[in-house]
N, C-alpha and C positions, 0 to 999 in steps of 0.2 A: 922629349915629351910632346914637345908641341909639333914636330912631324909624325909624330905615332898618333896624335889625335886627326892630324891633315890626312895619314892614308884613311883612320880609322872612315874617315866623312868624306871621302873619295870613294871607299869601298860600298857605303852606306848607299849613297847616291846611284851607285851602279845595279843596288841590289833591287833599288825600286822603279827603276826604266826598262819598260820593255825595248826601249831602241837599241839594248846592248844584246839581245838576245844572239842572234847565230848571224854564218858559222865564224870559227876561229883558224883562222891561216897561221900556218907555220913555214916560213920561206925557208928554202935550203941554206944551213951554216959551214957547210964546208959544199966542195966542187958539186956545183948541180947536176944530177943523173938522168934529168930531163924528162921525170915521172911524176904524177900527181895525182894522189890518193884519197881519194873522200871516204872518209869512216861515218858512219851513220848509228848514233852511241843514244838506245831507248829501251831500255828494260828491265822490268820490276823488282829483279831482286839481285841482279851478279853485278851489279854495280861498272855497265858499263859506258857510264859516263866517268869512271877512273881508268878503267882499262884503256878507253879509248886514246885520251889525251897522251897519258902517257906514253902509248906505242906511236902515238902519231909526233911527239916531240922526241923521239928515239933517230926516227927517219929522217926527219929534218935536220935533225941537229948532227947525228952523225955518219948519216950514210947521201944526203945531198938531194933529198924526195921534197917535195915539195907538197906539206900534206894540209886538210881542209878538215877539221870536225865540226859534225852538224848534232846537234843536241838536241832530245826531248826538251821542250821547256812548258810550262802554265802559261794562264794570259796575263801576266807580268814580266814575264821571258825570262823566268828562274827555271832551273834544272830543277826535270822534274822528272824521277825513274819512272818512266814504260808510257810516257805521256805521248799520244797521239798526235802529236804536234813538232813537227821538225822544219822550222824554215832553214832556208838554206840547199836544199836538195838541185837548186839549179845547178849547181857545182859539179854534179855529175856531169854535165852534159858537154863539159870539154874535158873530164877526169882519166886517167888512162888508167885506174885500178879503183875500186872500192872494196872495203874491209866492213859487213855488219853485222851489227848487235842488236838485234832486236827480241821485240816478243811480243805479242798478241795486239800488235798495231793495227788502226783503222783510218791511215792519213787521211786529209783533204785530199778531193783529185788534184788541184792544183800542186801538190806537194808532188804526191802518189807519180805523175804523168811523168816527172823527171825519172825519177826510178824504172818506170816502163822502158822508159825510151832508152836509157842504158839498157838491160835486158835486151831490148828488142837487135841494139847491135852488137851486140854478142859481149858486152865489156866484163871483165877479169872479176871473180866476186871471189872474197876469200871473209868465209862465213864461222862467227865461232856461238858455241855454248842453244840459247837459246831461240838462235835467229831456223833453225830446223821448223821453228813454229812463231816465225816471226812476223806474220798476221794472221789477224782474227776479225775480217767482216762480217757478219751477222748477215748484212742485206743483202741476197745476192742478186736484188735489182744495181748493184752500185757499180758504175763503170769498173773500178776493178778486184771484182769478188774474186773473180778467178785466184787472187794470190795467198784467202785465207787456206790456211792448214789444212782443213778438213775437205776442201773445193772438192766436190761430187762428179763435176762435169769430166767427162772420157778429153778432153781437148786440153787438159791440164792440170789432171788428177792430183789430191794431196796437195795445189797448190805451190808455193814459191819453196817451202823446204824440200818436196821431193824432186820438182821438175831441174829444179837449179843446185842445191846443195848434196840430192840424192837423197834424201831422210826425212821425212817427217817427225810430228813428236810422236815416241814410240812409249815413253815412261822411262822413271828412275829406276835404275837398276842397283839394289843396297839402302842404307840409309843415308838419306842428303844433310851434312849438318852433323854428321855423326861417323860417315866412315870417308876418309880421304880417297885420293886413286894416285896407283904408281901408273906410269905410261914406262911400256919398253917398245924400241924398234926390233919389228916380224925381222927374221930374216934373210928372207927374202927382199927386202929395202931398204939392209944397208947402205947401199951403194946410191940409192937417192939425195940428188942434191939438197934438198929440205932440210934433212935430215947432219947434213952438214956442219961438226963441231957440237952434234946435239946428244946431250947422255943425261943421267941421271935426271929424269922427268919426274916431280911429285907435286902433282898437284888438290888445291882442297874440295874442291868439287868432288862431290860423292858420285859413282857413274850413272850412265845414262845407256838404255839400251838400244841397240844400234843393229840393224837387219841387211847385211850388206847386197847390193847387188852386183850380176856381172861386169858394172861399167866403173867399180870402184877401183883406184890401184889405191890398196892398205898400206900403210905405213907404221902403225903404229896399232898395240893391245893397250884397253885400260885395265889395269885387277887391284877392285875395291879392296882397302884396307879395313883393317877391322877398327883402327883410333886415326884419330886426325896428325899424328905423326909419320915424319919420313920414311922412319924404318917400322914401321905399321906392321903387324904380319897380316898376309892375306887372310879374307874371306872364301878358306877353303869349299864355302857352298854357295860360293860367285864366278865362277870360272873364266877367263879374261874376253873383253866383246872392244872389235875395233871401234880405235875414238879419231884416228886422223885421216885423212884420205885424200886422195886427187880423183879428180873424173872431168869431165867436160860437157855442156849444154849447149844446146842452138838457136841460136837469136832467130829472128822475125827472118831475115834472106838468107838461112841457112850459115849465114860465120859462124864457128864454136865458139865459143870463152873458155877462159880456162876457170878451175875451181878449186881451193882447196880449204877443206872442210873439218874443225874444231869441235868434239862435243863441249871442252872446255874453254877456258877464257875468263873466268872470273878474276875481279881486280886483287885478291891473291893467290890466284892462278899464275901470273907472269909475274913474282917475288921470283920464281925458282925460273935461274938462269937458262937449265934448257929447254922451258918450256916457252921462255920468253924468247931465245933465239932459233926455235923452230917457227913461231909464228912469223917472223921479223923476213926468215928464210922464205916463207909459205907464200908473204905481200909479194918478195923479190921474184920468185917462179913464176907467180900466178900473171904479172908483165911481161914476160919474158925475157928477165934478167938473171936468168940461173946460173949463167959465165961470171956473176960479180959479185956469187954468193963465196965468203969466205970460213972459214974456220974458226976465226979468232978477232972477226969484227965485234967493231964498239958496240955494245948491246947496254953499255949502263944507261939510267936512269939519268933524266934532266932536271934538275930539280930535286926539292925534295918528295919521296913518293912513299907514303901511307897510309895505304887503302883501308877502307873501311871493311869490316868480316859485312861479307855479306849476307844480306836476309830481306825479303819482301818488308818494305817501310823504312829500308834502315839510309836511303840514301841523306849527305848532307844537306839541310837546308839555308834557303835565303842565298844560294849559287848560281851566277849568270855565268855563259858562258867567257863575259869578255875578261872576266877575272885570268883567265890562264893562256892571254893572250903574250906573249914573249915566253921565256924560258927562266925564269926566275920563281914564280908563283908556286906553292906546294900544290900536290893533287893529294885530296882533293882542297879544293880552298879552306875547306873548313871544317872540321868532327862535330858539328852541329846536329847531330843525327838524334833524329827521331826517337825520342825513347821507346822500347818494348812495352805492348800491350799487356798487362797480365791474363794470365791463359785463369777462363774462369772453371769456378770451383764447381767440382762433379756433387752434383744431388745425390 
C-alpha cells in the first residue's frame, strides 16, 4: 500500500512539471542496427500519441533502433492530442528515419525549422493516417506556410502532404466510426519487401479517398466494410481505393528520400498484426534496410498496449510524456479520457 501511494505521488508530480515534457528515448535492447527514428505523435483524434510509442518501443526493444518520440503537449507539458506544440523536434537533425502523425499543426518556427531542415536533406519520412494534412497555417506571411495543406503557391503545391507524402486531404471515403476497412496486397506487389510475412490486414479506420499519381508504387487496396468487424462484408457501393504506397521526394540539393505512405495508423489500427508488421517493414525500407526485413520478426507489443477507440476529445488525460520512458509503463498511462459530449437535441 504504501509503495502504491509512493508511485501514486511520483506519478502525480510528474503530471504537473512541465520539465518532464519531451521527447522519450528508447535505447536499443537487443544488437544495435545503427538507426534512429524520431516519431512526431500530434493529432486530434486517431490517437497517436499510443500509436506512436508503441511502435517506437517495438523497434527498440526488439529489432535494435534506437527510437525518440516527440509529443503534442499543453503548457504544462501533458499530452495533448493535435496540440501545436512539439518540443523536442531537434532530434531530427542527427535522425536517420522519421515516422509522422500529425494533423492541422501550426508549430513555432523554432520547432518548425528542425522538420525543415530534415526535408530539406532529403531524410526518410514514413507517413501514416492523418499527417496527408498534417499542417494547417492560416498566415501565409509565416516563415513556413508553404507546408499547410491547402498551400496555393506553384513552388510547393498542396503543401507537406502532396509534395512529400504524395496526397493531400482528399475526404472520407464511407462512414468513419461506423464502417471498418479490409486492406489486401494488388498483385502486382507481392513480391515487395514491405509487404513481407504481411496478410490478413483489418483495420478500424473507415477509408479515406486517395487519388493516385504516376510516381506512386501501390501496394496495397482499402475496401470499406459495411460493420466494424473483421469479416465485415464489403461496401458493395465503395469499390476498393489504394491506402499504402511508396514514391520518393527531393530535398533542397536534389538528394531523394525515400517515402512510404499510410492512410491508416490508428492506435487500433496496429492491434491487427499485419498491419502492425507492415508498418514496422515500411520504417525498415524507408532506411534502407530492406535486406533485414524478415518474415517472422518480433512484432509483439512492449508492454502492456490498450488503446483507447479513437475519436476527436477522447485522448487520455493528465499524461507527460516521461511516464512511458523504459518499457514497463502501459500505453496509454492512463483511460482517463475525456468523457463524450452529448450530441444536442434537434428542435
Amino acid at each position: 500500500m504504501i509503495m502504491t501511494r509512493l508511485y501514486l505521488t511520483v506519478l502525480a508530480a510528474l503530471f504537473v512539471s512541465p520539465l518532464f515534457a519531451n521527447p522519450v528515448t528508447f535505447l536499443p535492447q537487443t544488437e544495435p542496427i545503427g538507426k534512429k527514428i524520431v516519431f512526431i505523435a500530434s493529432d486530434h483524434e486517431y490517437r497517436a500519441e499510443e500509436t506512436c510509442p508503441a511502435l517506437a518501443r517495438i523497434l527498440a526493444k526488439h529489432h535494435g533502433f534506437e527510437t525518440v518520440v516527440c509529443f503534442g503537449v499543453d503548457e504544462n507539458g501533458r499530452v495533448k492530442a493535435g496540440a501545436s506544440n512539439v518540443p523536442g523536434l531537434e532530434e531530427l537533425n542527427n535522425a536517420d528515419g522519421c515516422v509522422i502523425f500529425t494533423r492541422f499543426l501550426d508549430l513555432p518556427d523554432d520547432q518548425m525549422k528542425h522538420f525543415d531542415a530534415y526535408l530539406n536533406r532529403g531524410g526518410p519520412i514514413v507517413g501514416l493516417r492523418t499527417s496527408t494534412h498534417g499542417f494547417r497555417i492560416a498566415d501565409t506571411s509565416k516563415t513556413y506556410a508553404k507546408y499547410d495543406f491547402r498551400y496555393e503557391g506553384e513552388e510547393y503545391q498542396n503543401g507537406f502532404g502532396h509534395q512529400v507524402l504524395g496526397q493531400t486531404w482528399v475526404g472520407h471515403y464511407g462512414k468513419n466510426h461506423q464502417q471498418s476497412t479490409r486492406i489486401t496486397i494488388i498483385p502486382e506487389a507481392k513480391g515487395h519487401v514491405i509487404l513481407t510475412g504481411v496478410k490478413d490486414i483489418h483495420v478500424q479506420c473507415g477509408g479515406y479517398n486517395a487519388e493516385p499519381a504516376d510516381d506512386w508504387g501501390i501496394l496495397t487496396m482499402a475496401q470499406p466494410l459495411m460493420t466494424m468487424d473483421f469479416d465485415g462484408e464489403p461496401d458493395t457501393t465503395k469499390p476498393p481505393k489504394a491506402s499504402e504506397w511508396t514514391r520518393e521526394y527531393e530535398g533542397k540539393d536534389g538528394k531523394k528520400g525515400r517515402v512510404f505512405t499510410s492512410l491508416y495508423g490508428a492506435s487500433e489500427d496496429i492491434v491487427n498484426p499485419g498491419y502492425r508488421r507492415m508498418i514496422i517493414n515500411g520504417i525498415y525500407w524507408s532506411v534502407g534496410l530492406e535486406d533485414k526485413i524478415t518474415a517472422d520478426s518480433n512484432i509483439d507489443f512492449v508492454g502492456k498496449y490498450q488503446p483507447n477507440t479513437f475519436r476527436n476529445g477522447g485522448h487520455a488525460q493528465g499524461v507527460v510524456p516521461a511516464v512511458y520512458n523504459g518499457f514497463k509503463s502501459p500505453i496509454p498511462a492512463n483511460n482517463d479520457v475525456a468523457p463524450r459530449k452529448p450530441k444536442a437535441k434537434k428542435k
